[in-house]
N, C-alpha and C positions, 0 to 999 in steps of 0.2 A: 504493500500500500504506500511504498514510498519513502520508508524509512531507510538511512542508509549506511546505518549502523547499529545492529540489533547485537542486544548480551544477556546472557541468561543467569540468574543466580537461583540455584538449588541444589536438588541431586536426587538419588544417586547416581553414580556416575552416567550408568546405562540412561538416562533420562536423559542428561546431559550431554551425550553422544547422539542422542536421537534428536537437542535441539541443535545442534550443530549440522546436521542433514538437514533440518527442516529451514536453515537459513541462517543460523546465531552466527556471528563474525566473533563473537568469543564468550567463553560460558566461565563462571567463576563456581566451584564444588562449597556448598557448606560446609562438608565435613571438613575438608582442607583449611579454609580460611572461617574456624568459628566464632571470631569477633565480628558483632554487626559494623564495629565501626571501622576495623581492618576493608571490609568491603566494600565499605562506602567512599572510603580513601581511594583503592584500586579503581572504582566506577570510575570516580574523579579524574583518578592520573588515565585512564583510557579514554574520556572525552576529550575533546576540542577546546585544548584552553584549561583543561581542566574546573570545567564549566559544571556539568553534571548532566544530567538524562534532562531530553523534551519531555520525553512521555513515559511511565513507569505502569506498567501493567502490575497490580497485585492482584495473584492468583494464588496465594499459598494456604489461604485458609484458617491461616492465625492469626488472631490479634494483633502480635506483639511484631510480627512485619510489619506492619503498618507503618510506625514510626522511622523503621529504615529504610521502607520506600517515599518518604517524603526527604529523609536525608540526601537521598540519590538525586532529587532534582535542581536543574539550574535552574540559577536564582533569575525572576523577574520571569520567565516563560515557563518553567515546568509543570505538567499537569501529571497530576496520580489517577489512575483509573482501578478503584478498586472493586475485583468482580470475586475475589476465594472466598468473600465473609457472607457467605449466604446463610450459614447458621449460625447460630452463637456460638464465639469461640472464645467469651471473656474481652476483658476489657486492654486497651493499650494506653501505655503513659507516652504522651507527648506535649510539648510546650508550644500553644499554639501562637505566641510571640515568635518563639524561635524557629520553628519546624512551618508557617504556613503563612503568618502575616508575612514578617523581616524577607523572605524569599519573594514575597509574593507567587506564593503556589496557589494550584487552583488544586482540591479534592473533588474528587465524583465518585459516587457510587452506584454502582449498574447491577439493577436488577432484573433478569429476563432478556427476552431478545425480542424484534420483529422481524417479518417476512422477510425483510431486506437483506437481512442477516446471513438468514438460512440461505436466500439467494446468491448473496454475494461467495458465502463456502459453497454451495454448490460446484457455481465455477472455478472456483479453485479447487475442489478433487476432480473437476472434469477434466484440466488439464496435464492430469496423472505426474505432474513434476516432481512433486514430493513424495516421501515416503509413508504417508498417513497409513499403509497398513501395519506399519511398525509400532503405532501409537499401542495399539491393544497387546499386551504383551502373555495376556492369561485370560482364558476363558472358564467359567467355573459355573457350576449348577446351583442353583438356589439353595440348597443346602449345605451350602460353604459359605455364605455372604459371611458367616461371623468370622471364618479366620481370614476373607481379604479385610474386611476392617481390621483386626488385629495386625495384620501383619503393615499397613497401610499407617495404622500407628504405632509399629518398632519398626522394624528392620527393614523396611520395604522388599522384604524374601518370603518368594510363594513356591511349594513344590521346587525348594532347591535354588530357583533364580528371582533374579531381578526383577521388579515389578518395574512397569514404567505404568499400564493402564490395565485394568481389570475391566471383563465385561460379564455380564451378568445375565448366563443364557437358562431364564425359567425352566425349560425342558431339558435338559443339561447341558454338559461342559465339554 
């Protein structure tokens, strides 16, 4: 969509590898680097200027990202698009002097999608460029859903490997 510098911070690695196929020009491992603020440094020295992100996609799901995706943005233009906190995950500390006014960042939060949405990914798996069947990495029957959440909150390892996406086939796996 025109970005022309994308980076990914998460993991495990295998996720990590699969956003690198899917377009990241450079992906940062949590496990490797586990200070939020070491990472926010590194975003920094890999921008422009050491400026920080346009645009910050939170997708993680927890709280407590939140305040390191607002650290990531440059100052005067950066916007946070937060879409992982669709359930409660607890609350996060940030100073909104420092983390939102002083930058002038812009927060949003996106809940749901429209047609246009769906339309727009259409076209884009219609152009087969990417690896999207690699997204799913385990297919399991409804009678597993409890150990993919388990393992979704340890070790992201299912049947031995790596999880990157789990799908959830009612009739089985």
């Amino acid at each position: 969509a025109g970005a022309t510098q994308i980076l990914a911070i998460g993991g495990p690695p295998r996720r990590l590898e699969l956003a690198r196929a899917l377009g990241a020009d450079e992906v940062i491992d949590i496990a490797a680097v586990p200070d939020p603020a070491e990472r926010v440094r590194r975003v920094r020295a890999w921008t422009p200027g050491e400026g920080g992100a346009d645009v910050v996609f939170g997708c993680v799901g927890r709280a407590a990202a939140v305040p390191e995706g607002l650290r990531l943005l440059k100052r005067g233009t950066g916007r946070m698009i937060e879409i992982g906190n669709a359930l409660e995950s607890g609350s996060a500390s940030f100073s909104p002097a420092h983390d939102l006014v002083a930058p002038n960042a812009t927060l949003v939060g996106h809940w749901a999608t429209h047609t246009e949405h769906w339309v727009r990914a259409l076209r884009v798996l219609a152009t087969a460029r990417l690896p999207i069947a690699e997204i799913v990495s385990h297919q399991i029957p409804l009678t597993r859903v409890g150990e993919a959440i388990q393992s979704l909150l340890g070790d992201y390892r299912l049947d031995g490997d790596e999880v990157i996406k789990i799908a959830v086939a009612p009739n089985g796996g």
